[in-house]
OpenMM code with the backbone's topology and positions (N, CA, C; nanometers):
from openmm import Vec3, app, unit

residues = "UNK UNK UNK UNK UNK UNK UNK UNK UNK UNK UNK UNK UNK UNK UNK UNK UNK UNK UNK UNK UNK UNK UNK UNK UNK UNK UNK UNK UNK UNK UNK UNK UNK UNK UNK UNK UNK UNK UNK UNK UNK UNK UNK UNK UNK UNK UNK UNK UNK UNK UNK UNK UNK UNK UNK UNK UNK UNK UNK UNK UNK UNK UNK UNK UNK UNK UNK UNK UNK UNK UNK UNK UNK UNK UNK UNK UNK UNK UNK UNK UNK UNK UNK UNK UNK UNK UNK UNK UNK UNK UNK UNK UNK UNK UNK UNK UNK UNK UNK UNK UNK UNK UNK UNK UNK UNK UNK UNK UNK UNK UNK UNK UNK UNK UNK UNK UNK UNK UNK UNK UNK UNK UNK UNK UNK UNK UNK UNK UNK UNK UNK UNK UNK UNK UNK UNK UNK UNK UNK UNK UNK UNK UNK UNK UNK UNK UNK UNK UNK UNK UNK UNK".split()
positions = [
    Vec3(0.0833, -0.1181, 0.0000),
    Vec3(0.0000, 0.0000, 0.0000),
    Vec3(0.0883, 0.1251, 0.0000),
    Vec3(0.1005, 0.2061, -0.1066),
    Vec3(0.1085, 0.3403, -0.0878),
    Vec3(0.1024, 0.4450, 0.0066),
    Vec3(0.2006, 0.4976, 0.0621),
    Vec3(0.1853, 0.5593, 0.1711),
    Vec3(0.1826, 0.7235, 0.1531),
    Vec3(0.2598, 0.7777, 0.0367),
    Vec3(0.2480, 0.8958, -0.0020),
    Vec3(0.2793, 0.9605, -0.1430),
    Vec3(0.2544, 1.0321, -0.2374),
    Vec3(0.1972, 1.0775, -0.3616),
    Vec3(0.3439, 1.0154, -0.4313),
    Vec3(0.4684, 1.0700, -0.3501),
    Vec3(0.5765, 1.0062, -0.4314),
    Vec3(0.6256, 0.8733, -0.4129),
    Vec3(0.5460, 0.7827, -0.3522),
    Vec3(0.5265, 0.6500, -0.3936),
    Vec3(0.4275, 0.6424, -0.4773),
    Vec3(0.3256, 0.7020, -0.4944),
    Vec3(0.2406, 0.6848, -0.6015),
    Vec3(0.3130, 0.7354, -0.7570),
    Vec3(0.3548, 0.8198, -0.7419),
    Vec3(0.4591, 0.8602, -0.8800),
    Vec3(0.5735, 0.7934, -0.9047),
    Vec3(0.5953, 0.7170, -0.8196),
    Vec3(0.7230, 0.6275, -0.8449),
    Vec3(0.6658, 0.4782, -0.8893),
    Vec3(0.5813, 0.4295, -0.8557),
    Vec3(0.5093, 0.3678, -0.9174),
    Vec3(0.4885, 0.3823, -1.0509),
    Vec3(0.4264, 0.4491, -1.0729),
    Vec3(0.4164, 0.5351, -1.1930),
    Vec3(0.5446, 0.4982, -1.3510),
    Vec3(0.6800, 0.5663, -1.2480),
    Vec3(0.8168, 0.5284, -1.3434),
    Vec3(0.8450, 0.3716, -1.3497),
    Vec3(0.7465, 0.3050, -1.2341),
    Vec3(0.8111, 0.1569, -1.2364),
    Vec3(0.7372, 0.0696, -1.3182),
    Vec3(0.6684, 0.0886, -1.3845),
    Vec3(0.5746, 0.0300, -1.4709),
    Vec3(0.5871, 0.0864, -1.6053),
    Vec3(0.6965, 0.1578, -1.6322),
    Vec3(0.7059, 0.2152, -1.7454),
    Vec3(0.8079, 0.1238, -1.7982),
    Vec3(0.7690, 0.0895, -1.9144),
    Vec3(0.8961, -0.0225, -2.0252),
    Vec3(1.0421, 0.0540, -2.0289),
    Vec3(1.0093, 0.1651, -2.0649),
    Vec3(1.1314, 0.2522, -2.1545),
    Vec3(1.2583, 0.1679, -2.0800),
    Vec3(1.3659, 0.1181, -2.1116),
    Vec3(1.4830, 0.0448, -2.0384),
    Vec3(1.5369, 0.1233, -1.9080),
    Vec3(1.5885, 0.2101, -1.9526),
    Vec3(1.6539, 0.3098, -1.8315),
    Vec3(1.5733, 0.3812, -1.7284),
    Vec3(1.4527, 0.3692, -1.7357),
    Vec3(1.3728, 0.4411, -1.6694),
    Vec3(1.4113, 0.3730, -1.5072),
    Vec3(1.4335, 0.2481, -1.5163),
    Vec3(1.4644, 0.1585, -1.4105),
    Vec3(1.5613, 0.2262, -1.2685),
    Vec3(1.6167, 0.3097, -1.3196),
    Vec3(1.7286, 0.3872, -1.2680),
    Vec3(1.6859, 0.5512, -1.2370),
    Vec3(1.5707, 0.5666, -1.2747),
    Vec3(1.4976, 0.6550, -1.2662),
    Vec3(1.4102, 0.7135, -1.0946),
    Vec3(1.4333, 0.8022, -1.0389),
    Vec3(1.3650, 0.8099, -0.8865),
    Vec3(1.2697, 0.8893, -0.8908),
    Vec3(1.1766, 0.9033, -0.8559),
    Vec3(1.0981, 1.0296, -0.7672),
    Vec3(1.1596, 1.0469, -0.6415),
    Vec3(1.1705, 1.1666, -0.6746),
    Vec3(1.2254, 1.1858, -0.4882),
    Vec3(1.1294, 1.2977, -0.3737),
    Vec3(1.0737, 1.3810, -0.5222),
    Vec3(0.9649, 1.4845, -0.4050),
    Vec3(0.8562, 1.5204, -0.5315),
    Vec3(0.7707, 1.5553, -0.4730),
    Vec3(0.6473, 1.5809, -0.5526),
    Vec3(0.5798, 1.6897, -0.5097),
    Vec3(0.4875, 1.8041, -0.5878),
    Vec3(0.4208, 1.8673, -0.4970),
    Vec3(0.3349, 1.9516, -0.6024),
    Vec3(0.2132, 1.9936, -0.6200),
    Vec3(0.1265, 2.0270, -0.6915),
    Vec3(0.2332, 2.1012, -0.7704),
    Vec3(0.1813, 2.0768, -0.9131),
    Vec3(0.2820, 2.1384, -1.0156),
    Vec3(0.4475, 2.1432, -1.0169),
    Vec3(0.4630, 2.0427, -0.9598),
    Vec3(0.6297, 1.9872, -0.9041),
    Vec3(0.6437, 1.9371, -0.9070),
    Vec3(0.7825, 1.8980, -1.0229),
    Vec3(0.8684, 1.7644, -0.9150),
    Vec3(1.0328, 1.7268, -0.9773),
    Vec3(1.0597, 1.6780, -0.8800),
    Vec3(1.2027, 1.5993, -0.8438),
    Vec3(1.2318, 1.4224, -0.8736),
    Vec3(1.3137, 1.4365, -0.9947),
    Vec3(1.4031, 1.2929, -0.9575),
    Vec3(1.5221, 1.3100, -0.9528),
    Vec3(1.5994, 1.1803, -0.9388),
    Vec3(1.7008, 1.1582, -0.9513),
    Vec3(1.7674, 1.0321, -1.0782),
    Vec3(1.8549, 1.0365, -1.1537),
    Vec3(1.8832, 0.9273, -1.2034),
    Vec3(2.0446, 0.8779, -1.2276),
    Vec3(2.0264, 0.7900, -1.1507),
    Vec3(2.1521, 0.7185, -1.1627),
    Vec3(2.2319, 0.6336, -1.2729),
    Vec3(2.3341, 0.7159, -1.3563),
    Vec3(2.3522, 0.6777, -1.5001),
    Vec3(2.5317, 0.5782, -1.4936),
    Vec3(2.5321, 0.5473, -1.5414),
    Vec3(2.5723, 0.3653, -1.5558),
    Vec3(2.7215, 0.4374, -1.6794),
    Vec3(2.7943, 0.3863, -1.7051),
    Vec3(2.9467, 0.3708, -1.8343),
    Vec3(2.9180, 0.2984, -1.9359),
    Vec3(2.8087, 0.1950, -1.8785),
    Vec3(2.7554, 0.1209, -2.0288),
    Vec3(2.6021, 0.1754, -2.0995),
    Vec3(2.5268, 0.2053, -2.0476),
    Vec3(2.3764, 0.2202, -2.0950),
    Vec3(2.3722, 0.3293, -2.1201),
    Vec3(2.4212, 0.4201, -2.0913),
    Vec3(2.4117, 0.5598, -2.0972),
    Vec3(2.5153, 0.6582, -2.1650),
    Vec3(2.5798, 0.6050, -2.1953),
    Vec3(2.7160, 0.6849, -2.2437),
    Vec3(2.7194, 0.6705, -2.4313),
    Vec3(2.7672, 0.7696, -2.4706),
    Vec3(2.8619, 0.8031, -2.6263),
    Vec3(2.9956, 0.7520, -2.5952),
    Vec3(3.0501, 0.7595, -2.7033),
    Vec3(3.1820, 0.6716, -2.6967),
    Vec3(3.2999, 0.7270, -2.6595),
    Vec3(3.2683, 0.9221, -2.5970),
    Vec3(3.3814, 0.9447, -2.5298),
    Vec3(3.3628, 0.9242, -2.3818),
    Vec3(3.2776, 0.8555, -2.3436),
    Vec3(3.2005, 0.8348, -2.1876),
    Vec3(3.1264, 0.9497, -2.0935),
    Vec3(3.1001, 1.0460, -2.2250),
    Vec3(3.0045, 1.1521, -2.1786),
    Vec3(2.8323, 1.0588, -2.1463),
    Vec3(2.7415, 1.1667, -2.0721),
    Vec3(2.6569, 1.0749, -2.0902),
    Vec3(2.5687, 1.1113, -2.2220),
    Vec3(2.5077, 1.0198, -2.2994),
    Vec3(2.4475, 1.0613, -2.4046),
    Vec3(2.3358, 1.1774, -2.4402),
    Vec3(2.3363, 1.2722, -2.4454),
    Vec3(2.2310, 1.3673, -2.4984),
    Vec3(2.1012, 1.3768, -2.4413),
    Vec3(2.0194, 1.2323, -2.4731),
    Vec3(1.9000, 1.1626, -2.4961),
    Vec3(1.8304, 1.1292, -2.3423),
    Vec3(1.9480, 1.1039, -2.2680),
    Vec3(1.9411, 1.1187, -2.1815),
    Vec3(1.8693, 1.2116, -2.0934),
    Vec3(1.9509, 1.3246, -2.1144),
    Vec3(1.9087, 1.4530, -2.0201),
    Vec3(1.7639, 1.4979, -2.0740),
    Vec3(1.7538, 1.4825, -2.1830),
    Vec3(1.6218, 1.5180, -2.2375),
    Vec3(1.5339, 1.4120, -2.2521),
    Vec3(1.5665, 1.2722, -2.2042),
    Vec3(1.4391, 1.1999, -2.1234),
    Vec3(1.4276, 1.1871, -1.9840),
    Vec3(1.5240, 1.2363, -1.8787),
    Vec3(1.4900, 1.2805, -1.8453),
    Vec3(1.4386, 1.3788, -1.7863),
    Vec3(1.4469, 1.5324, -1.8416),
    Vec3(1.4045, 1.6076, -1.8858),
    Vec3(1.2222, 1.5983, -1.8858),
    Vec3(1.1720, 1.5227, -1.9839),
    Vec3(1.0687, 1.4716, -2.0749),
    Vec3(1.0166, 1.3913, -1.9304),
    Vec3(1.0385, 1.3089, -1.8548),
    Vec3(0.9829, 1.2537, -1.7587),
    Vec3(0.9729, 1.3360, -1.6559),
    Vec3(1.0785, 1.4286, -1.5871),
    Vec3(1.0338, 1.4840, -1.4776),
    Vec3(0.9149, 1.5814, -1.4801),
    Vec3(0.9154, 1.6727, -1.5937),
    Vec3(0.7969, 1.7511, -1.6602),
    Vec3(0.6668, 1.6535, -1.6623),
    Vec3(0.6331, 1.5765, -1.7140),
    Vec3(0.5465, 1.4853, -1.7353),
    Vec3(0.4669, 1.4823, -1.6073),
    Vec3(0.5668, 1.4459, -1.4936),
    Vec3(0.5084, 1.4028, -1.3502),
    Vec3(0.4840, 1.5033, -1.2763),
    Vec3(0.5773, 1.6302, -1.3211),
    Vec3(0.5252, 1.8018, -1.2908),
    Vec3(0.3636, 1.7706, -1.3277),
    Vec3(0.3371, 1.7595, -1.4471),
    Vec3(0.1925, 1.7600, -1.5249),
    Vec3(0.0942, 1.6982, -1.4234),
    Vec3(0.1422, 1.5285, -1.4132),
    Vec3(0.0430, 1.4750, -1.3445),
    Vec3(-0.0087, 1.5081, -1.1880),
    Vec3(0.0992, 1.5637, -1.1255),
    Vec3(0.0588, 1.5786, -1.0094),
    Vec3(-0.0479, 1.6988, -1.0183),
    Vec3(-0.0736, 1.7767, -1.1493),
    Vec3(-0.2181, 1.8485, -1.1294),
    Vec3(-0.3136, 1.7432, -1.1569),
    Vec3(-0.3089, 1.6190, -1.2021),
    Vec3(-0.4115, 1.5375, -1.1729),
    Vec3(-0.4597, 1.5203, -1.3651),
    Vec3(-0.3626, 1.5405, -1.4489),
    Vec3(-0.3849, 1.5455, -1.5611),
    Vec3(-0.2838, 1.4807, -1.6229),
    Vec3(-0.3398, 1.3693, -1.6998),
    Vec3(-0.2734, 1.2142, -1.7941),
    Vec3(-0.2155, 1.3393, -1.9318),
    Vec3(-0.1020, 1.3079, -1.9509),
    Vec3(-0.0844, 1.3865, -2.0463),
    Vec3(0.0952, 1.3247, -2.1738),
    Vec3(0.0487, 1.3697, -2.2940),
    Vec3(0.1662, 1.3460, -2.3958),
    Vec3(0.2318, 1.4503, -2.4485),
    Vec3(0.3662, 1.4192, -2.4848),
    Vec3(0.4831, 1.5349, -2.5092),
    Vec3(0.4142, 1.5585, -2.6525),
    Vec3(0.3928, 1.6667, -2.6465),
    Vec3(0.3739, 1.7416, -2.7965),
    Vec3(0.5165, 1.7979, -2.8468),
    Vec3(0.6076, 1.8917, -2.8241),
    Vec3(0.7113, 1.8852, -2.8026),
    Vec3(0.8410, 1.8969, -2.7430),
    Vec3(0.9709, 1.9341, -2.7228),
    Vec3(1.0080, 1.9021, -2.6508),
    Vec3(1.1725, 1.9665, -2.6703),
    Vec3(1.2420, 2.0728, -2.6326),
    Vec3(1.3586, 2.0940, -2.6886),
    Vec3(1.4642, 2.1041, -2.5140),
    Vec3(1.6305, 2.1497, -2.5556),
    Vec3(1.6877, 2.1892, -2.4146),
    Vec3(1.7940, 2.2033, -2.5351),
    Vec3(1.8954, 2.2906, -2.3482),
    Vec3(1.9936, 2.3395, -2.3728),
    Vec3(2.0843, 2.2954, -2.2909),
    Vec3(2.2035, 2.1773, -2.3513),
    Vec3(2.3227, 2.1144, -2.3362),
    Vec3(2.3906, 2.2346, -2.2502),
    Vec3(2.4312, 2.2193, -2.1356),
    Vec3(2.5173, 2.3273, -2.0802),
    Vec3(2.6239, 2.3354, -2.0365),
    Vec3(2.6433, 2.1672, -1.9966),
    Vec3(2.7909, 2.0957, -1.9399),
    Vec3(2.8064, 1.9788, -2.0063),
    Vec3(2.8941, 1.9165, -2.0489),
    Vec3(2.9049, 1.7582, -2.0178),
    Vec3(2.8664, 1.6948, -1.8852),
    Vec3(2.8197, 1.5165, -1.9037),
    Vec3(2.8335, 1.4575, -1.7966),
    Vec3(2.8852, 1.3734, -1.7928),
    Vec3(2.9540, 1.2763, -1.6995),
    Vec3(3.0239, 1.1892, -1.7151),
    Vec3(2.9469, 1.0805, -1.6837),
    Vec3(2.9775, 0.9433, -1.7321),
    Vec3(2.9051, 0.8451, -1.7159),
    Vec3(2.9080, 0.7689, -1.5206),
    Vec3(2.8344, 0.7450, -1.4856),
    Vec3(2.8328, 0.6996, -1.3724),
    Vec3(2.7879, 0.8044, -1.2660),
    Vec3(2.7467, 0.9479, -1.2879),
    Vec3(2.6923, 1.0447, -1.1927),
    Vec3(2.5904, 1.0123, -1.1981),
    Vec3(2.5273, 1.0650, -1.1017),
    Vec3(2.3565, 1.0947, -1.0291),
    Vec3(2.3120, 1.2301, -1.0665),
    Vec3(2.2158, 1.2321, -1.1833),
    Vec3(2.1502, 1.3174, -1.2442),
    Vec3(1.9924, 1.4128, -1.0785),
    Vec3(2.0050, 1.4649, -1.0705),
    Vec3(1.8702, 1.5401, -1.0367),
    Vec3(1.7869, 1.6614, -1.1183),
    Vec3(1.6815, 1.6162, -1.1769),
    Vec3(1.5684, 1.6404, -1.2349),
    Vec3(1.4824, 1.7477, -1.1400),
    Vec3(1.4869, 1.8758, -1.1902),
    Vec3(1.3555, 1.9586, -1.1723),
    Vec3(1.2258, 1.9783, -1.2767),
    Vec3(1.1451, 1.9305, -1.2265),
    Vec3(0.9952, 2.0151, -1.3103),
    Vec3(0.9661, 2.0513, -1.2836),
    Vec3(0.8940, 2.1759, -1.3535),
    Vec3(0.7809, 2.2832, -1.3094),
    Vec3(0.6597, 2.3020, -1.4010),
    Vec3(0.5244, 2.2992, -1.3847),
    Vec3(0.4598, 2.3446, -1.4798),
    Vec3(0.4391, 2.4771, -1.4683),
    Vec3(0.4354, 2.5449, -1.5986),
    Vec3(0.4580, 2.7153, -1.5856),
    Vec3(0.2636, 2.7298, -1.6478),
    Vec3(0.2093, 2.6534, -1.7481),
    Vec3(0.1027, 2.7011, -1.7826),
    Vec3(0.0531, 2.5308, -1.7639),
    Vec3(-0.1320, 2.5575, -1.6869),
    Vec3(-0.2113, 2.4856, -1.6509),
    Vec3(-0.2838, 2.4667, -1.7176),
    Vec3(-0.3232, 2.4613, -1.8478),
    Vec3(-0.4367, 2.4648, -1.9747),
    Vec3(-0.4996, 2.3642, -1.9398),
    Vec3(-0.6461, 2.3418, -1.9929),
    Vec3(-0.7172, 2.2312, -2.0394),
    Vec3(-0.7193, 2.1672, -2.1123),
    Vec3(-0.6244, 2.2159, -2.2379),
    Vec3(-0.6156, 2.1020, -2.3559),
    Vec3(-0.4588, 2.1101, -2.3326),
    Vec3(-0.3545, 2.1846, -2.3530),
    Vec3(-0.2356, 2.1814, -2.3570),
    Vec3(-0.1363, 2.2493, -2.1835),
    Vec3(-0.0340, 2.1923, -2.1912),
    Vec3(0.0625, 2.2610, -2.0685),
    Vec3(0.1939, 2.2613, -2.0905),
    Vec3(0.2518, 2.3843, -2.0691),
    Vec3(0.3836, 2.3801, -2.0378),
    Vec3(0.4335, 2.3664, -1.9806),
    Vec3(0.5814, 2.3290, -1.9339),
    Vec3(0.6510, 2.2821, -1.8210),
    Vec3(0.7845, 2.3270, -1.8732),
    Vec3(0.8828, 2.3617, -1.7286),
    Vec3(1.0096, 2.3812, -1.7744),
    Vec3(1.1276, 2.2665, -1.7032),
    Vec3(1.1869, 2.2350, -1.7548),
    Vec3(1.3213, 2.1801, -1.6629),
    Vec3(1.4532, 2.2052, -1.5985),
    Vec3(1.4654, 2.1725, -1.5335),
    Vec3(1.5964, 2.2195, -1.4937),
    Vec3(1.6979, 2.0572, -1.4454),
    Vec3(1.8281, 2.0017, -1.4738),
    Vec3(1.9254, 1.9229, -1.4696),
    Vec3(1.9796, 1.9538, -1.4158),
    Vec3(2.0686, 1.9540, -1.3186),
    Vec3(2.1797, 1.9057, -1.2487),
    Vec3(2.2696, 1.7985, -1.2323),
    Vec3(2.3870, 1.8115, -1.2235),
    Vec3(2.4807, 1.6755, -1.1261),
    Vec3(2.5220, 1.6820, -1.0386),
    Vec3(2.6134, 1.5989, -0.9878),
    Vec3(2.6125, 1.5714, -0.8584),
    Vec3(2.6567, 1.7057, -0.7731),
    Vec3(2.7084, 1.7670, -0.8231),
    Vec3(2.8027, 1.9321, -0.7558),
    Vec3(2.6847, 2.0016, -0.7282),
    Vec3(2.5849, 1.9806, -0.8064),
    Vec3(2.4752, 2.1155, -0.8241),
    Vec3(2.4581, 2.1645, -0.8942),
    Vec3(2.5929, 2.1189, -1.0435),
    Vec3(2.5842, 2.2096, -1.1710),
    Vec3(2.4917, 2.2409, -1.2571),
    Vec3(2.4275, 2.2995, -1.2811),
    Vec3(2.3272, 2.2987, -1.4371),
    Vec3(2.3579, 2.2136, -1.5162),
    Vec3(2.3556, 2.1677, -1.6037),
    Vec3(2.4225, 2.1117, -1.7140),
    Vec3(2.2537, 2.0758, -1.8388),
    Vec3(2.1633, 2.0904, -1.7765),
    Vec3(2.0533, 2.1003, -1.9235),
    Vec3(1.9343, 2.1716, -1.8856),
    Vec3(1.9153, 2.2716, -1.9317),
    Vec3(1.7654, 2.3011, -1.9364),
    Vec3(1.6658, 2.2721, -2.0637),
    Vec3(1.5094, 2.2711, -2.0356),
    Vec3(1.4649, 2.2316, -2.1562),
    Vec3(1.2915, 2.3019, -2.0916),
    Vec3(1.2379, 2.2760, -2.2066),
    Vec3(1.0756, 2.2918, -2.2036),
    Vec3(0.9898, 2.1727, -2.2828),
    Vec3(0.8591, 2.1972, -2.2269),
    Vec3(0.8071, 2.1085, -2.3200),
    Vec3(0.6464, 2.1613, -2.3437),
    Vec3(0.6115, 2.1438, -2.4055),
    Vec3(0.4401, 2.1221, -2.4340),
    Vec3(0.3803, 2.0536, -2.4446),
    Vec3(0.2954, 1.9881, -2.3717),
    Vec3(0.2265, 1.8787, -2.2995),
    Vec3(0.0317, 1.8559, -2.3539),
    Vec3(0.0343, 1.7525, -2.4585),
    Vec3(-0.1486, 1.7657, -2.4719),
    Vec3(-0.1746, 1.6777, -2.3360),
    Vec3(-0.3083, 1.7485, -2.2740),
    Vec3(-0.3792, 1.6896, -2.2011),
    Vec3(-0.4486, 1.5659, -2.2705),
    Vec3(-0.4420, 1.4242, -2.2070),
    Vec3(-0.5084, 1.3297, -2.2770),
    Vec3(-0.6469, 1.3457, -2.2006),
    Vec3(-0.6348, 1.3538, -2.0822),
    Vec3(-0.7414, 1.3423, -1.9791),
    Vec3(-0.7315, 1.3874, -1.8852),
    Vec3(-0.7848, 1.3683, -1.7692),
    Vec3(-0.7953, 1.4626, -1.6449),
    Vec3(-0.8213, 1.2570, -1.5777),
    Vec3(-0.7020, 1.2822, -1.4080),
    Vec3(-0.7225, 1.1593, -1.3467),
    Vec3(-0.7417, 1.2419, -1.2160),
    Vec3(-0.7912, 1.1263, -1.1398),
    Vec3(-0.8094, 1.1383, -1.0337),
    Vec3(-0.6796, 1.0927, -0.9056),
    Vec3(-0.6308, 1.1996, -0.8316),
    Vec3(-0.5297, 1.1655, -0.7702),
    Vec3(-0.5782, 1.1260, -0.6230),
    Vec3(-0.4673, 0.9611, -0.5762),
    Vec3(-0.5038, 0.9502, -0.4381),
    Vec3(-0.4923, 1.0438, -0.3746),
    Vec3(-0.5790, 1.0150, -0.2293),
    Vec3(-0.5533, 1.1060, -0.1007),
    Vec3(-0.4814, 1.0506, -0.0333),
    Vec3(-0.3176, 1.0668, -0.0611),
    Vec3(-0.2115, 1.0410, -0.0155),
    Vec3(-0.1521, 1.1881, 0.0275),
    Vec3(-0.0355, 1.2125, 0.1277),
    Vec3(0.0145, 1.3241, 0.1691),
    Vec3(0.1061, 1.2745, 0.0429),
    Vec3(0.1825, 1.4269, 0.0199),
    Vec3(0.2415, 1.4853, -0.0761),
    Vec3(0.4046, 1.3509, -0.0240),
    Vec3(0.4211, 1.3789, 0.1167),
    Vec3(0.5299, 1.3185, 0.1156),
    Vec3(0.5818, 1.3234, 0.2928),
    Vec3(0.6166, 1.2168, 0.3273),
    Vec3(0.6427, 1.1998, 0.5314),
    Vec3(0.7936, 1.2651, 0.5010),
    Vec3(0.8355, 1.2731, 0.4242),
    Vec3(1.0088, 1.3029, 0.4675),
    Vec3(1.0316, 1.4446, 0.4667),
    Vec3(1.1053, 1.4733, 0.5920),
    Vec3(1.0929, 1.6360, 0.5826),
    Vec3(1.2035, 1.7093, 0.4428),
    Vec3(1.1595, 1.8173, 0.3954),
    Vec3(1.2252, 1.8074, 0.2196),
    Vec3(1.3615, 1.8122, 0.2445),
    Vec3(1.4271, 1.8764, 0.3977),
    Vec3(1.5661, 1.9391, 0.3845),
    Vec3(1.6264, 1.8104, 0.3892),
    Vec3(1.6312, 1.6727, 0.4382),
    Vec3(1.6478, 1.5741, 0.4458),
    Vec3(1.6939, 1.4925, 0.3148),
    Vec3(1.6002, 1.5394, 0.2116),
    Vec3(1.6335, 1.4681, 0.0888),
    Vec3(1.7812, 1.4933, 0.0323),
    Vec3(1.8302, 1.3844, -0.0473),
    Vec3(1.9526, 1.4419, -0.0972),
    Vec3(1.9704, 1.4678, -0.2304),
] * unit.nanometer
topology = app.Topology()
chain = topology.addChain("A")
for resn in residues:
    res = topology.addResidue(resn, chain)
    for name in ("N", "CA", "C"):
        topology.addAtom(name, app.Element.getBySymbol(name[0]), res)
């Protein structure tokens, strides 16, 4: 049983096929918010100078936005989707994922991102535009038991 919204959103990433998603965290959630983390690997994730690949940052990018979306309680698909490369990363860091949704529409939403590594650096920003497929209904779960300064 589910104890709070970012077990319900982590759920969420764990039922998703995509391969790497596996490595993928929720770590905080909060109306029109949210936080992962992803832990990237020398083999799955990397170009052949052992940067991490591109595709990467902009899925996840593309996922943390997404779960920005849902936590207004709205099922929704990338219409599109761009960013801006700002650092290299190296293979084997711990990515942290910001979303935000900036516009709440009924048919469409925007969201912005923000990337980091492990230092704190920037290293990708991006946006996206989001069609609403539907409108869901979210448990009445608390947002989250862990106090936020705690998280890492």
């Amino acid at each position: 049983m589910m104890k709070t919204m970012v077990e319900h959103f982590q759920n969420i990433f764990d039922n998703t096929p995509f391969f790497w998603m596996k490595d993928d965290k929720v770590i905080r959630v909060k109306s029109g918010y949210a936080e992962n983390t992803l832990q990237t690997n020398t083999t799955e994730y990397c170009n052949i100078r052992g940067d991490v690949h591109g595709a990467v940052c902009t899925g996840l990018a593309d996922g943390v936005m997404g779960i920005a979306c849902f936590t207004l309680g709205k099922n929704v698909s990338t219409i599109d989707i761009n960013g801006n490369y700002v650092r290299a990363v190296k293979g084997g860091e711990k990515l942290r994922g910001v979303g935000i949704v900036e516009h709440n529409g009924t048919r469409t939403m925007v969201a912005t991102s923000r990337i980091y590594n492990e230092k704190g650096e920037l290293v990708h920003v991006g946006r996206g535009t989001f069609y609403v497929l539907h409108n869901m209904e979210l448990p009445d779960l608390p947002w989250s038991i862990i106090p936020e300064d705690t998280i890492e």
